[in-house]
N, C-alpha and C positions, 0 to 999 in steps of 0.2 A: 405258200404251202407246198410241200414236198410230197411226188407223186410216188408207189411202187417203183418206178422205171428211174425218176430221179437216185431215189434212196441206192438201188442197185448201184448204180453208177457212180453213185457217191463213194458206195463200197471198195466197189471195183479199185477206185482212184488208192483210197487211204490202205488199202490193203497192198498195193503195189511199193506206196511210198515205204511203208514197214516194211516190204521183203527186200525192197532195193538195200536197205541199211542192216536187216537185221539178218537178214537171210529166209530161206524155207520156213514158213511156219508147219508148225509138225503138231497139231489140236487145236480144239477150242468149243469154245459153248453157247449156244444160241437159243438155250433154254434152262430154267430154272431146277433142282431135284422135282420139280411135282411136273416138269415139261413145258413149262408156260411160259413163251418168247419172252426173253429180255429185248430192252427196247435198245438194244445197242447189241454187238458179239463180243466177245474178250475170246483171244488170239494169244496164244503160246508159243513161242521162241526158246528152242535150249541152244546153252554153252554162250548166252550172250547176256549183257555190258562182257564177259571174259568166262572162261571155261569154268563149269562146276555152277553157273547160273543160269536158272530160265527166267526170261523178259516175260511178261502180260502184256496186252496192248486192249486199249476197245478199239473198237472199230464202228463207225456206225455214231455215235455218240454226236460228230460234227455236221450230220444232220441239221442240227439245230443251232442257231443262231443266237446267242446270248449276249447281254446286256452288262457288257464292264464297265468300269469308273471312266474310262477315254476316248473306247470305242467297241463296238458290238463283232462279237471272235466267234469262231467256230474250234472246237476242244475237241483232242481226243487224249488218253490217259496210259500212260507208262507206269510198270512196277517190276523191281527186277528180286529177285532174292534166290538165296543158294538153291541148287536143284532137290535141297532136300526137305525144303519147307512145301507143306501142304502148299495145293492152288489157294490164292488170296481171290479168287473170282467172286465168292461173295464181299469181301470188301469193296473192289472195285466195279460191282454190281452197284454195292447201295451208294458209295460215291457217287457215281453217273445221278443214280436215280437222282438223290439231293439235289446236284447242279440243275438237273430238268427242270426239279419242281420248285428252284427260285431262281430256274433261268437265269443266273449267274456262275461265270465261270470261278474255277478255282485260281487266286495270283500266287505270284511266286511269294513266299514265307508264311502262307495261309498254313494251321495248323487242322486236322480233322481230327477227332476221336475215333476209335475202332473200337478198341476193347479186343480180349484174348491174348492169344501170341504175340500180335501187334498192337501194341498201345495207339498210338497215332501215328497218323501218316503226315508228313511235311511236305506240301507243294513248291518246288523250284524248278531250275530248265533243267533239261536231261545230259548234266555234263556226262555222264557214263559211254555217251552215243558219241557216234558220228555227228560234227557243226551240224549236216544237211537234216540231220534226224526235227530238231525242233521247229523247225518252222516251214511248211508247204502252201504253195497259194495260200491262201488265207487262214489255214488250217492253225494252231500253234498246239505243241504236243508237251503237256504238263506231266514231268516225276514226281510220284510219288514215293517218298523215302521215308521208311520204320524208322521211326523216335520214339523214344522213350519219355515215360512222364515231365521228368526234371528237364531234359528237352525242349519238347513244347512249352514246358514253362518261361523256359531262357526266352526263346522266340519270342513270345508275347511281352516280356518284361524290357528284351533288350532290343528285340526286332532281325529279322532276315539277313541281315550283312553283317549284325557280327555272328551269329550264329554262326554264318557259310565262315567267316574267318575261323573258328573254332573248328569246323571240320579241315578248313584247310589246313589250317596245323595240325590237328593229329589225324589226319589221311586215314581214317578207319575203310573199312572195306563197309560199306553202306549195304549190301546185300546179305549180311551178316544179321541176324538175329540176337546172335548170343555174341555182338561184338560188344564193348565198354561204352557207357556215354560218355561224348567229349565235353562233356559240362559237368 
């Protein structure tokens, strides 16, 4: 069980390893519009994966120990999209939440639903960062990346690796909203 002075510390840690990579965090939310603590913080980074972007981070979220198919991880959540798309903090609010309450984490080629601006989000490692960025002591730090319907469809049909091959060939700028699907 994780004490007040744990959880700090814990903070302390994963919020150091994001500034070391990402730079100065400059915002972020540790409460809901109605004020009511989120069980995790999500942390704002601009001009990063590359200028004219701001990163999201949780923070807090690796608290918690979760139950994968291999072995039991501690998560925290990356999102990056151009500086001029609304904060996605409630997406990656209710993300979080999800993961908690089936205490499993999200794998790479996992697809989620959103809905709105962002149809789903695609979980894979955070090529956009720094190597050092994904993986801390025990910590692993999953992207999530806007897809589009047809998309997520591909993933599920065809699966995670050819998908990442379809991005690789047409190299779309992933922080892009109004970019083309590569499917």
């Amino acid at each position: 069980m994780t004490t007040p002075d744990s959880e700090a510390a814990n903070r302390k840690v994963v919020l150091a390893h994001f500034e070391r990579h990402l730079g100065e965090t400059v915002g972020g939310w540790s409460q809901d519009a109605a004020g009511v603590r989120l069980p995790f913080d999500v942390l704002r980074f601009n001009d990063v994966p590359h200028s004219g972007c701001t990163s999201y981070v949780t923070v807090g979220l690796s608290e918690h120990r979760l139950t994968g198919p291999r072995k039991d991880v501690r998560l925290e959540l990356i999102m990056a999209l151009r500086a001029d798309v609304a904060a996605p903090v409630a997406a990656l609010v209710g993300i979080g939440e999800e993961i908690l309450s089936r205490h499993a984490p999200l794998l790479r080629g996992d697809v989620v639903k959103v809905g709105g601006a962002i149809e789903w989000l695609y979980a894979t490692v955070p090529v956009y960062y720094p190597d050092a960025l994904a993986q801390f002591d025990d910590v692993a730090v999953c992207w999530l990346v806007p897809v589009f319907d047809r998309e997520a469809a591909y993933v599920k049909r065809h699966g995670w690796d050819a998908f990442e091959d379809r991005i690789a060939e047409a190299d779309p700028d992933l922080t892009d909203l109004g970019r083309s699907p590569v499917v």
